[in-house]
C-alpha positions in Angstrom: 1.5 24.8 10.7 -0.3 21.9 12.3 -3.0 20.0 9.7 -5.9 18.3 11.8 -6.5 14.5 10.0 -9.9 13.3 10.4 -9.8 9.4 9.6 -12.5 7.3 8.2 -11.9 3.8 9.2 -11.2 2.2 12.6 -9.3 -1.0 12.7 -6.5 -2.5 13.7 -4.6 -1.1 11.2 -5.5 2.3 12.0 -4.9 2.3 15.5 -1.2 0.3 15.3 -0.2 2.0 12.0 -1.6 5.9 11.0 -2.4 7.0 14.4 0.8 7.1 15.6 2.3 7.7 12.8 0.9 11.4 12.5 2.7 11.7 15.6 5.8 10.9 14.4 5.2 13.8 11.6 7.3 16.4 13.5 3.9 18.5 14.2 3.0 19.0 10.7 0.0 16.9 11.8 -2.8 16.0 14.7 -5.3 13.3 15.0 -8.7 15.0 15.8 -11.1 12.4 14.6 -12.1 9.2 13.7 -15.1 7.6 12.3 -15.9 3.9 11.8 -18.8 2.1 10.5 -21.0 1.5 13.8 -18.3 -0.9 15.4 -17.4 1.1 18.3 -13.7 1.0 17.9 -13.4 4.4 17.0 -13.8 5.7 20.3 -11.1 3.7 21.8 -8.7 4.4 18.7 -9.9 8.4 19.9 -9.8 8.2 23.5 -5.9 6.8 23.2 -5.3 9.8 20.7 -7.2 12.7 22.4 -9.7 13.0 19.5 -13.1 12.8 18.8 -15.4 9.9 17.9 -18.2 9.4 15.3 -20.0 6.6 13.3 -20.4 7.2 9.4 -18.8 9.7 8.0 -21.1 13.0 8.4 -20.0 14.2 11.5 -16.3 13.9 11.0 -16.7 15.4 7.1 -18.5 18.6 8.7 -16.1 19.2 11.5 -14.2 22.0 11.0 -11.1 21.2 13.0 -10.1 18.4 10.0 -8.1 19.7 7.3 -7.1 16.6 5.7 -9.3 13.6 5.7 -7.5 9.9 5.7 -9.4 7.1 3.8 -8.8 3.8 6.1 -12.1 2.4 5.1 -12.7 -0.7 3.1 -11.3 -0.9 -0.2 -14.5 -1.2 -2.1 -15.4 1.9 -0.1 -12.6 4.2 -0.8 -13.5 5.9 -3.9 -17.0 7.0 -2.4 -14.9 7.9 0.8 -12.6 10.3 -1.7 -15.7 11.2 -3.6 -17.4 12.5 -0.3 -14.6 13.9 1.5 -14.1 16.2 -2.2 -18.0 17.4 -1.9 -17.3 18.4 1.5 -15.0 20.9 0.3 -11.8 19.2 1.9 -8.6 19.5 -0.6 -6.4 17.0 1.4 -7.0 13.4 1.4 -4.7 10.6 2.3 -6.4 7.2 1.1 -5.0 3.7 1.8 -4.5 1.3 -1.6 -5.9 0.3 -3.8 -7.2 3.5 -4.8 -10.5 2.0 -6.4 -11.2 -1.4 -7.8 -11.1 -0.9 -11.5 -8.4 1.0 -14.0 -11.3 3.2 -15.0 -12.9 3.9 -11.2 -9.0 5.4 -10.4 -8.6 7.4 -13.6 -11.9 9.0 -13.0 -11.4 9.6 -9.0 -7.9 11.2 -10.4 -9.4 13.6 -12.7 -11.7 14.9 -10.2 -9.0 15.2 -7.8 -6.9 17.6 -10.6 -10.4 18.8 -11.7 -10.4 21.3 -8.3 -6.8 20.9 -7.2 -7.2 18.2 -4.1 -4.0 17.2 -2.9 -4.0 13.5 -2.8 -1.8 11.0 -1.7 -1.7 7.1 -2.1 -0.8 4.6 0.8 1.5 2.8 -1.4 4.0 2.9 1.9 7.1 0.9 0.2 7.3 3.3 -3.0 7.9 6.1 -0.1 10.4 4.1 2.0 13.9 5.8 2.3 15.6 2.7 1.4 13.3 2.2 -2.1 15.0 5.5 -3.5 18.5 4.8 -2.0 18.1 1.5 -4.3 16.8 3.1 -7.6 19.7 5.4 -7.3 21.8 2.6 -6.8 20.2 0.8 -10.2 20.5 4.0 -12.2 24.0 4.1 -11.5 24.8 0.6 -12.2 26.4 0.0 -16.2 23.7 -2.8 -17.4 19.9 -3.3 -17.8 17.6 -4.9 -15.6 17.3 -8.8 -16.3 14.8 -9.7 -13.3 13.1 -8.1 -10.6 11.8 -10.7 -8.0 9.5 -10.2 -5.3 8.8 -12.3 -2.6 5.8 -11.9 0.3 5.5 -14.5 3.1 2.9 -12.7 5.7 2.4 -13.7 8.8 -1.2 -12.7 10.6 -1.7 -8.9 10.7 -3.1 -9.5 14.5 0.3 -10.5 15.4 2.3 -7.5 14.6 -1.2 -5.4 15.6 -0.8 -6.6 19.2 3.1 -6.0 19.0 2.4 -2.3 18.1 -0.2 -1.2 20.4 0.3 -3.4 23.1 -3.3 -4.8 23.0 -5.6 -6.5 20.5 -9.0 -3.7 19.8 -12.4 -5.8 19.7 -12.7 -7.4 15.9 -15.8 -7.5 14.3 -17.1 -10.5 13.6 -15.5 -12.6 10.8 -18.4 -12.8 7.5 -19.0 -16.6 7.0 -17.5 -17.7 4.1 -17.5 -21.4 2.1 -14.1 -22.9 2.9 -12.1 -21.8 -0.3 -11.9 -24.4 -3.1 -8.7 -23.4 -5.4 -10.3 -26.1 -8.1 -12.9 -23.8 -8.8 -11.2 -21.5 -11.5 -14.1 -18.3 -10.4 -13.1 -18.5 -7.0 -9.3 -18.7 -7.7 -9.5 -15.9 -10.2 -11.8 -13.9 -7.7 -8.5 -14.6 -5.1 -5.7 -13.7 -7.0 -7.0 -10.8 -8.2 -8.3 -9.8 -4.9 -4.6 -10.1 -3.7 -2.9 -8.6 -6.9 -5.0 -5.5 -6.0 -4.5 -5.5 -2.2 -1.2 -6.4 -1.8 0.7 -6.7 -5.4 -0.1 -2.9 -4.7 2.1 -2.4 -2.4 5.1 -3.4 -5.0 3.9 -3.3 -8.2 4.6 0.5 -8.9 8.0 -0.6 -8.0 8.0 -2.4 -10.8 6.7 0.2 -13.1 9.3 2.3 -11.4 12.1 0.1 -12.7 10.5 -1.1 -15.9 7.6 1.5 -17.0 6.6 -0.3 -20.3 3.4 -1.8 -20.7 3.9 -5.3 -18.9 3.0 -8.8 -20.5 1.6 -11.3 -18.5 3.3 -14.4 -18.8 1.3 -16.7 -15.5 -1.1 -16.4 -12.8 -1.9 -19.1 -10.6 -3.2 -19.4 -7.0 -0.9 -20.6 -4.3 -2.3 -22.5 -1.3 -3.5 -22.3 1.6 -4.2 -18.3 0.3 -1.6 -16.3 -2.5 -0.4 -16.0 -5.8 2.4 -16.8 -8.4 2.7 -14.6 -11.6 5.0 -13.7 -14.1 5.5 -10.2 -16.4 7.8 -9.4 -19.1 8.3 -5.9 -19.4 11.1 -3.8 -21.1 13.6 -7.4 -21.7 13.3 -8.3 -18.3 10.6 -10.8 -16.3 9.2 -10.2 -13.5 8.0 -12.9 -10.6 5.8 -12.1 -7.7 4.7 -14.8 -5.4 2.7 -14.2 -2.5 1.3 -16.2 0.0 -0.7 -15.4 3.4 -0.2 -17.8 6.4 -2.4 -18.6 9.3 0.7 -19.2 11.7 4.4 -19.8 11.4 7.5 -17.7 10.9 7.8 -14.0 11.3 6.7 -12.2 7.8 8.9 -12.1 4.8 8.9 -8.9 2.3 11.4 -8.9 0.1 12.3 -6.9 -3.8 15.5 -8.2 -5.6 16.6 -6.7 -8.5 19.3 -8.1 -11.1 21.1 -6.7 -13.4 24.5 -7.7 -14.9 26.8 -5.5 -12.7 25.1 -6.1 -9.3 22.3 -7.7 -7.5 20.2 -5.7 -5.2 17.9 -6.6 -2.1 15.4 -4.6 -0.4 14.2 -6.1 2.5 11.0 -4.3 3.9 10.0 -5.3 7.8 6.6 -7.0 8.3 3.6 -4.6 8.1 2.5 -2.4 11.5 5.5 -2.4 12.8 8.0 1.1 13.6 11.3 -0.6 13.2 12.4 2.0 10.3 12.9 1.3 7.0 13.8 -1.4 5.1 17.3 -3.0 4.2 19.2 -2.3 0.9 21.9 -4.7 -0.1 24.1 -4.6 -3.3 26.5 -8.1 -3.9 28.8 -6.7 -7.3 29.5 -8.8 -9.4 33.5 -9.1 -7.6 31.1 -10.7 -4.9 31.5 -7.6 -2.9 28.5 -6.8 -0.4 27.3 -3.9 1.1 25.0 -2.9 3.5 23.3 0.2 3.8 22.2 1.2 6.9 18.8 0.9 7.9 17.1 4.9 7.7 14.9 5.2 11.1 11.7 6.8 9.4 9.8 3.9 7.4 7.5 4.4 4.4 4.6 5.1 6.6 6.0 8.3 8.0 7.7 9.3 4.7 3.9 9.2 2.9 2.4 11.5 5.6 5.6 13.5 5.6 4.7 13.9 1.4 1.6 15.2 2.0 2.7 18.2 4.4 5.1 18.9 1.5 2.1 19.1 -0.9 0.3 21.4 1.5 3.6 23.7 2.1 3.7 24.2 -1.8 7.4 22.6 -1.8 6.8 19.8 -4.4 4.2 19.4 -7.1 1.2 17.1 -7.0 1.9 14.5 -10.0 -1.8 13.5 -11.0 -0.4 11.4 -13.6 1.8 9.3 -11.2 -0.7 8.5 -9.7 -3.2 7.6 -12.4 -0.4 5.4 -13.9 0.3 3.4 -10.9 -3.4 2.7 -10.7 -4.3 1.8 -13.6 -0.7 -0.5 -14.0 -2.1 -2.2 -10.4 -5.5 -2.9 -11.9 -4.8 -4.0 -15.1 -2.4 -6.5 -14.0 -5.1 -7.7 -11.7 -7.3 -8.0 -14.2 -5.0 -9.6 -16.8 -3.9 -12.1 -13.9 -7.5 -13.2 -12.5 -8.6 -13.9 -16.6 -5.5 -16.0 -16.8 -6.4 -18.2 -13.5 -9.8 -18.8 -15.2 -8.0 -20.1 -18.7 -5.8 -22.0 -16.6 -3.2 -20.2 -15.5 -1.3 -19.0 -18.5 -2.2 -15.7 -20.6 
């Protein structure tokens, strides 16, 4: 069976990343519509696609050729998005993280979810990346507990890797005018740092839950110029660093998760975001010194997630509701936790 996906949401990342990816799904899935916010880019994201067009989300909730309904809209609109697309009667949603902005807002949007059985999926796209469980298996085998997980973000400007994706750059909305960012200013830097813990710590922090799933300690938060972040966690024995920084120009991107524990040391090297280059790189360096290199799967986290949902909608695996809430809420709170800490100066 083909599912129709109706997505709310029209930018860049839309058109480079989800739109093709559906067609990378083996037919389990068909773009039929998309819907954006007045900006016009929908009907070019359609037109290349064969779909339809709309602006706001009525038109594309009430057509009846969308089974599963994909939030791509702006974070702070996601949980209304979800919200809307369950009072429409749809029971499949995809939504991009973070799920909502606060630990509570995520636990509630879950419930309902269970509440009438709505299939949802998160677009946490490195938790579903081939080479993420080749390396937990890897971990679990390995005689020692973890001492450190470290990851490390360097990103490059998502326009670049947009461009190398679809061959073309869509029309961007105008930037909002902004104050140039003052880091001094311990409101703003908190307001930052937890605005990047939440959009893209999420992306790696239920890896770390996944490894270490007791309640984490915050040890630092900081901001990191010209736009990122520096924290510690403590959590089950082991600490946990996560800088991540956002350039304006520069090197290609850097995304990398090591893990250490006292048998081995093990890399996972994701490839910068938008682009369909498969998944990312495990290492494993023993503690002989011996290194190995697994090779690199050609589906990518992207595909996987879509590919999860079709197997929630076949009945072959279960919809974990508590997974999910978890992950949330672990995102969100450390968000939190690190934002208070930038405003008492950086330690807990």
């Amino acid at each position: 069976m083909t599912w129709g996906v109706g997505i709310i949401g029209a930018g860049p990342g839309v058109a480079a990343l989800h739109a093709p990816t559906l067609a990378r799904t083996g037919g389990d899935f068909r773009l039929v519509h998309v819907s954006d916010a007045g900006s016009g880019r929908a009907a070019l994201v359609a037109e290349r696609f064969g779909a339809r067009a709309s602006t706001g989300i009525d038109a594309l909730l009430a057509d009846p050729d969308v089974d599963v309904v994909a939030v791509c809209s702006p974070p702070a609109q996601h949980a209304a998005h979800v919200r809307a697309s369950l009072a429409a009667g749809r029971r499949a949603i995809f939504c991009e993280k973070p799920l909502a902005d606060t630990a509570a807002e995520a636990e509630r949007l879950v419930a309902e979810c269970a509440a009438v059985g709505a299939l949802l999926v998160v677009g946490a796209n490195h938790l579903f990346d081939p080479a993420w469980g080749r390396a937990t298996h890897h971990i679990g085998a390995l005689d020692g507990r973890i001492a450190s997980v470290t990851v490390t973000l360097c990103l490059s400007p998502n326009d670049r890797y947009h461009a190398l994706t679809m061959g073309e750059r869509l029309p961007a909305a105008a930037p909002p005018r902004r104050p140039p960012l003052d880091l001094d200013d311990p409101e703003q830097s908190a307001a930052i740092v937890r605005q990047l813990v939440a959009g893209l710590g999420v992306h790696d922090l239920p890896l770390v839950r996944d490894l270490l799933p007791a309640a984490p300690e915050l040890v630092w938060a900081r901001p990191v110029a010209p736009i990122g972040f520096d924290l510690a966690l403590r959590a089950d024995g082991a600490l946990v660093r996560f800088t991540a920084v956002m350039l304006p120009e520069g090197a290609d991107s850097l995304w990398r998760v090591s893990v250490a524990t006292a048998a081995a040391r093990v890399e996972i090297e994701f490839p910068p975001p938008f682009v369909h280059v498969g998944g990312a790189r495990t290492t494993v360096r023993d503690a002989q010194g011996v290194r190995t290199v697994y090779p690199v799967d050609r589906r990518d986290g992207y595909e996987v997630e879509w590919r999860a949902l079709a197997a929630l909608l076949r009945g072959e695996s279960a919809m974990e509701y508590d997974e999910l809430r978890a992950d949330a809420v672990f995102v969100t709170t450390i968000a939190d936790a690190a934002a208070a800490a930038v405003r008492a100066g950086g330690m807990r």
